[in-house]
VOGU-3710 file (C-alpha; in Angstrom, 3 decimals, decimal comma):
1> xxxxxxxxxx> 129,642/106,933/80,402  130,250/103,327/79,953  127,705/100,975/81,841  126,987/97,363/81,693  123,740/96,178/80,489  121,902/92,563/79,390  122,237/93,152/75,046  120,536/90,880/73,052  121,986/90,621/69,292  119,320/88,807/67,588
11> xxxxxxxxxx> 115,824/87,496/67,107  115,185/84,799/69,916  118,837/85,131/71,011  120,025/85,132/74,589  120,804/88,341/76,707  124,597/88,765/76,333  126,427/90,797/79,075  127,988/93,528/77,449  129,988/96,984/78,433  127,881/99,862/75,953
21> xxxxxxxxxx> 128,404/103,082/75,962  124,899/105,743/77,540  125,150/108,933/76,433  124,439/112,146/78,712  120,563/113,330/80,216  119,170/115,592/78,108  117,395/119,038/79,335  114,922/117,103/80,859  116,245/113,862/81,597  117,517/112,265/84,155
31> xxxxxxxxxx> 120,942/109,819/85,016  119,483/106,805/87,239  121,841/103,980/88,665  119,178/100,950/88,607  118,859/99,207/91,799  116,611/96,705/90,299  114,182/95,581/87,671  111,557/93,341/87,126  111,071/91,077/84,099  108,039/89,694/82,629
41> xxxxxxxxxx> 106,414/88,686/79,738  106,799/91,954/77,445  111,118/91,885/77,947  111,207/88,085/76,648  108,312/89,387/73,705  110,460/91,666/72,830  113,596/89,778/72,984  111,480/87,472/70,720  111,229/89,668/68,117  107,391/90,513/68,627
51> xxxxxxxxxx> 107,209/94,365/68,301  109,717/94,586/66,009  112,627/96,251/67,875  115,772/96,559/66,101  118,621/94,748/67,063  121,161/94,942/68,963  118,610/96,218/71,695  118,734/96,614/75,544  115,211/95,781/77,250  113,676/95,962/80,733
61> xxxxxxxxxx> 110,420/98,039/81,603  110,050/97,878/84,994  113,027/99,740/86,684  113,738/101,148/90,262  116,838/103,376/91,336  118,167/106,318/92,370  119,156/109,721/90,630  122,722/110,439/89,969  122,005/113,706/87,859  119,761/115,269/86,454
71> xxxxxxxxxx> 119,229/117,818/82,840  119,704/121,426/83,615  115,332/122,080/82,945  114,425/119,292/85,576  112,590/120,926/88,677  111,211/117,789/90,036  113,987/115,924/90,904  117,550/115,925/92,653  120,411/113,608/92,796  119,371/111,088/95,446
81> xxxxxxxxxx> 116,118/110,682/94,842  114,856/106,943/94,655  112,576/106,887/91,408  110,411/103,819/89,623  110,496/104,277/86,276  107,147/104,140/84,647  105,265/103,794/80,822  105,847/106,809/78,383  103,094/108,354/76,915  103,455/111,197/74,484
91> xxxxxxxxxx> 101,311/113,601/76,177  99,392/115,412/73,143  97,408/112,648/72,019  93,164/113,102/72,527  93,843/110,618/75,117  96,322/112,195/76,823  94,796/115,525/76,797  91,924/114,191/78,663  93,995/112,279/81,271  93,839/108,844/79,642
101> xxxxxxxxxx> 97,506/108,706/79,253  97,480/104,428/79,844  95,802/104,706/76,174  98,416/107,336/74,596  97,578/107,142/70,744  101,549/106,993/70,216  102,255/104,579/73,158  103,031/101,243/70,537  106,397/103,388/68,881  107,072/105,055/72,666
111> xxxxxxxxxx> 107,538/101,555/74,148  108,762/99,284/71,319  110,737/101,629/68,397  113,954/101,187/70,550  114,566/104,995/70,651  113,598/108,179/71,704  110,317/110,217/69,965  113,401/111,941/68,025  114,878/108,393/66,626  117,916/108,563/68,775
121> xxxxxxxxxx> 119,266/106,231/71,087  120,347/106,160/74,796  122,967/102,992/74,103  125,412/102,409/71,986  128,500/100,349/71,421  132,108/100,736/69,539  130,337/103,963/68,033  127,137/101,992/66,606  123,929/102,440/67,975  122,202/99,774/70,853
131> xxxxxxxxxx> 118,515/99,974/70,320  117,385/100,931/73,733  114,487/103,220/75,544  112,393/100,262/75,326  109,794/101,804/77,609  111,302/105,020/77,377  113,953/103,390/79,921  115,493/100,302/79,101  116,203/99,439/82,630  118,986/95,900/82,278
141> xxxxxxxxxx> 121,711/97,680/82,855  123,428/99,739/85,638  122,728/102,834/84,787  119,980/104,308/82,096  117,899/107,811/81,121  114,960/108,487/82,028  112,240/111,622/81,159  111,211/113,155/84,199  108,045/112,538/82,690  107,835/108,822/83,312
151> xxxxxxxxxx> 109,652/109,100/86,416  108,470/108,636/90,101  109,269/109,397/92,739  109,028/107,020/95,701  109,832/106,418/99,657  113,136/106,061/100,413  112,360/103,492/103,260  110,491/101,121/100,590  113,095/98,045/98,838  114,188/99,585/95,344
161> xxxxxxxxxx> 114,578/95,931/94,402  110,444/95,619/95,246  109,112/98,681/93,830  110,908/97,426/90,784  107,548/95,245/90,709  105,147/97,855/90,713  106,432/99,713/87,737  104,162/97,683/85,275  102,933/94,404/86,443  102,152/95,841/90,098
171> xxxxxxxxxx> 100,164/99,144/88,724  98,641/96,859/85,622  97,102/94,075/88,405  95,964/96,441/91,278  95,304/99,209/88,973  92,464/97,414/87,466  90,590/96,768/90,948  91,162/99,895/92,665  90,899/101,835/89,829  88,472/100,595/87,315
181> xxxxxxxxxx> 86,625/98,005/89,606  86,640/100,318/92,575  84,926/97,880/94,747  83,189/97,888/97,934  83,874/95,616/100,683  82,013/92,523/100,385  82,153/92,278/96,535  83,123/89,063/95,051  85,888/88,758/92,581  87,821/85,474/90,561
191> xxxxxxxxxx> 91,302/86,580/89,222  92,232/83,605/86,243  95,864/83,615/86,287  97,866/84,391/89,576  100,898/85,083/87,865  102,521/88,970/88,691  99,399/90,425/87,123  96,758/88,617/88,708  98,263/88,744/92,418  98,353/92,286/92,409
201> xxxxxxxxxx> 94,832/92,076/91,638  94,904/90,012/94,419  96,294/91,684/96,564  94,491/95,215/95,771  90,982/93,017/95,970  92,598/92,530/99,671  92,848/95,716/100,449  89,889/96,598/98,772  88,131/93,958/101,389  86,195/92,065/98,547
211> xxxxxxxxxx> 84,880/88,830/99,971  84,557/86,049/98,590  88,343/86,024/96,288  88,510/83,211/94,270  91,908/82,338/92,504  92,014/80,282/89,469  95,201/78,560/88,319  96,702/75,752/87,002  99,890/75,531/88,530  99,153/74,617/92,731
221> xxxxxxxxxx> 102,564/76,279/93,897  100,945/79,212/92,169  97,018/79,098/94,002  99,497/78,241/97,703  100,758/81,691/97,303  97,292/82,852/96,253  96,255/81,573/99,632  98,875/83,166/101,498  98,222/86,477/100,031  94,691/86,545/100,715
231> xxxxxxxxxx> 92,532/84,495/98,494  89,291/82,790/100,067  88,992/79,893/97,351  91,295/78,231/94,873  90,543/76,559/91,935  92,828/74,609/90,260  91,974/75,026/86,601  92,746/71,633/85,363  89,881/70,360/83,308  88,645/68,119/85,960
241> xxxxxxxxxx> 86,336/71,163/87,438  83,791/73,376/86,006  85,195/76,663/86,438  81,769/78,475/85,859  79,902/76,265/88,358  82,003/76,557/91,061  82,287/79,744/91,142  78,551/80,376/90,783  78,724/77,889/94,204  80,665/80,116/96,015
251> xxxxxxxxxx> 78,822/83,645/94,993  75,457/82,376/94,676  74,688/84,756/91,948  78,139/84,539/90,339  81,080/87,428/90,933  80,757/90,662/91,137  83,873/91,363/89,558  86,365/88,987/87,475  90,220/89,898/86,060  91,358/87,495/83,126
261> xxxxxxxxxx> 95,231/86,891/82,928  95,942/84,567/80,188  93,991/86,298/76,976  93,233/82,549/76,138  89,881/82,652/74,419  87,934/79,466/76,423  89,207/80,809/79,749  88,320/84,663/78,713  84,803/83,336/77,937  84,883/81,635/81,646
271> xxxxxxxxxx> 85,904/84,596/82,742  82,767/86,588/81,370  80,213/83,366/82,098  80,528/83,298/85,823  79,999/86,980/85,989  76,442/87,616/88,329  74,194/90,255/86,272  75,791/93,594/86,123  79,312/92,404/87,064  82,155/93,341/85,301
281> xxxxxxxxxx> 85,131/91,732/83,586  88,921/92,959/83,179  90,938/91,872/80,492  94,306/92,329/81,709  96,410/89,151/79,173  97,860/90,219/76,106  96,962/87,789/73,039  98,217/88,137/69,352  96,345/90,386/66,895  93,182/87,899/65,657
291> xxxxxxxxxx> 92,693/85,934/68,505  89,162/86,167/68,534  85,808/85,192/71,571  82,277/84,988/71,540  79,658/85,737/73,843  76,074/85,313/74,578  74,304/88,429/73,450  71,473/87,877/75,948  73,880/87,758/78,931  75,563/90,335/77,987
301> xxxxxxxxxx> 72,360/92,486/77,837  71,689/92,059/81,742  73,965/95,027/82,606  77,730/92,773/82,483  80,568/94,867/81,465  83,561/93,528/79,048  86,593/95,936/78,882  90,250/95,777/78,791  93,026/97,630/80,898  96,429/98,992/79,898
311> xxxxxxxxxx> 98,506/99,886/82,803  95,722/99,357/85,661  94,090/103,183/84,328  96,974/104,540/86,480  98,159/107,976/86,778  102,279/106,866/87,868  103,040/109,763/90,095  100,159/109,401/91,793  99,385/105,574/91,992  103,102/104,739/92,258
321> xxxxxxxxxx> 103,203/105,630/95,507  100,581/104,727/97,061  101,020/101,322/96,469  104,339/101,651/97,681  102,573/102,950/100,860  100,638/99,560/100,675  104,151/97,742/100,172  105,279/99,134/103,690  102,504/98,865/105,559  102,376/95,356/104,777
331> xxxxxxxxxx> 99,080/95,341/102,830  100,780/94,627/99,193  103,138/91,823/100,015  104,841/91,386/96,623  107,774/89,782/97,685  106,104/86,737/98,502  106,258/86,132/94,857  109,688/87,650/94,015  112,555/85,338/92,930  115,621/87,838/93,068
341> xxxxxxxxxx> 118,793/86,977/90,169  121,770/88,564/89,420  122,251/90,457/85,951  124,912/88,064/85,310  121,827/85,045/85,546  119,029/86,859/83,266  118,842/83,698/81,094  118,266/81,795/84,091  115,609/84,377/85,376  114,023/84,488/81,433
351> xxxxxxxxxx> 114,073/80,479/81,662  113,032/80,151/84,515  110,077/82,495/83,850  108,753/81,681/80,968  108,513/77,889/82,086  106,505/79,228/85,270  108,593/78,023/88,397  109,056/82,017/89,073  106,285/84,181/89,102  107,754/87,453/89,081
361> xxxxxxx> 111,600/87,397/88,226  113,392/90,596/89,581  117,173/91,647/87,860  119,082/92,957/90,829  122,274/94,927/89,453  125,291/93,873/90,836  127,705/96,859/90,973
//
């Protein structure tokens, strides 16, 4: 069927609106009409050139729609259904075996080859291929494929055009405090960076009913929605304040818990030094290969834990929604930091992102 979907061409070049051609769901596949999809950081990355993807390629990892058919071996899913589309994992790996799917082994070529495990594309265009299955769903465009697999599915009374959030940056954030952190209420926690990522820490922390939460920014509109959405403290993170201090000022001992945004190396090690003994840090940012930090053995020693997250150690089908129970009972607020465009305006939304006036574009798809 012929769809219309946000192509990019080349390296660094802009999303061009194009009519491509998706081919059929396989077996176990299925057809989804996307409602919605969030951008971030990884879609412009990739539209950057960073993993490599061959070009012409369709991107966009964080989709939300509804089933239009579905491969003759699916049992889990009918036409109808409202699905989030979530990472692939390959599902044979050690890791995978053993339920740590979020750290598949073959998860790098799953996300970023720009085809199926088979080499095959879902896109094309005037008979040539359109590198696409970024994410196993490649979700700018009207319709897409997805493997029941990565599929979820969700509420039908929950926004499509908000779920689209959770898909990555919503499961990533919260998935890291109510999964990994597990805290109890009372526990203190400072989220650096209150982008997407770090308010659905925020927000889960919330939930969680961790007290003191400290926000750390360096944008103000940024730590005013940080307010709003439940944070006790914000600091602004401009130089002018020792981050370290402060915090230790509001815990007493220092926090229980920190999540670190940025992957920036000085604000990672801030991250780690206002940490009280036994607390743990979450790296959540995503930094080139050799960026490098240093610690303090002897800190490290009294009982603090370092570790980094993929995915918020989330299980989709069974995380998935119940955030999006969260979502509609008001308790995970996400579209207080939502700025909905048009597919038509993803260069504005990419522009507009990466300078940091929106903190979490979402692409709704304009039939």
């Amino acid at each position: 069927m012929q769809i219309t979907a946000a192509v990019v061409f080349e390296r660094n070049g802009p999303f061009r609106i194009e009519k491509v051609d998706l081919c059929d769901p396989r077996d176990d596949e299925l057809l989804v009409e996307v409602a919605a999809s969030g951008m971030c950081a990884t879609d412009l990355h990739g539209r950057d050139g960073y993993y490599s993807t061959p070009y012409p390629a369709v991107f966009g990892h964080e989709g939300a729609g509804v089933v239009r058919a579905t491969g003759r071996a699916v049992t889990g899913f009918k036409p109808g259904d409202h699905v989030v589309m979530a990472y692939p994992w390959c599902g044979v790996c050690p890791n995978c075996r053993s339920g740590r799917q979020t750290y598949c082994v073959d998860a790098f070529p799953l996300k970023m080859k720009g085809t199926r495990a088979d080499g095959s594309t879902l896109h094309s265009q005037n008979g040539k291929p359109v590198y696409s299955a970024f994410f196993q769903q490649s979700s700018f465009g009207t319709f897409t494929i997805a493997n029941e697999r990565y599929a979820v599915k969700v509420r039908e009374d929950a926004p499509l055009e908000l779920l689209a959030t959770l898909a990555c940056g919503g499961q990533t954030g919260a998935g890291a405090v109510l999964n990994v952190m597990k805290p109890r209420a009372g526990d203190s926690i400072a989220i650096f960076g209150v982008g997407a990522v770090g308010l659905s820490s925020l927000m889960a922390a919330k939930i969680a009913g961790c007290d003191p939460i400290i926000a750390v920014d360096v944008h103000d509109h940024r730590l005013a929605i940080a307010r709003g959405m439940g944070a006790t403290h914000a600091i602004n993170h401009t130089g002018r304040t020792d981050v370290v201090q402060e915090i230790r000022k509001i815990t007493g001992l220092g926090a229980r818990f920190t999540v670190e945004t940025s992957a920036l190396p000085q604000v990672f090690r801030e991250a780690v030094d206002c940490l009280m003994p036994a607390g743990t840090c979450v790296l959540l940012g995503s930094a080139p290969a050799g960026t490098e930090v240093t610690f303090e053995t002897p800190f490290l020693q009294n009982g603090r834990i370092v570790r980094g997250v993929i995915q918020g150690d989330s299980v989709p089908k069974q995380f998935l929604p119940q955030l999006a129970d969260y979502m509609a009972e008001g308790r995970f607020p996400s579209e207080r930091m939502v700025t909905f465009y048009d597919l038509a305006d993803i260069n504005r939304a990419a522009a507009e992102s990466a300078a940091g006036t929106t903190i979490k574009p979402v692409i709704r798809m304009a039939k």
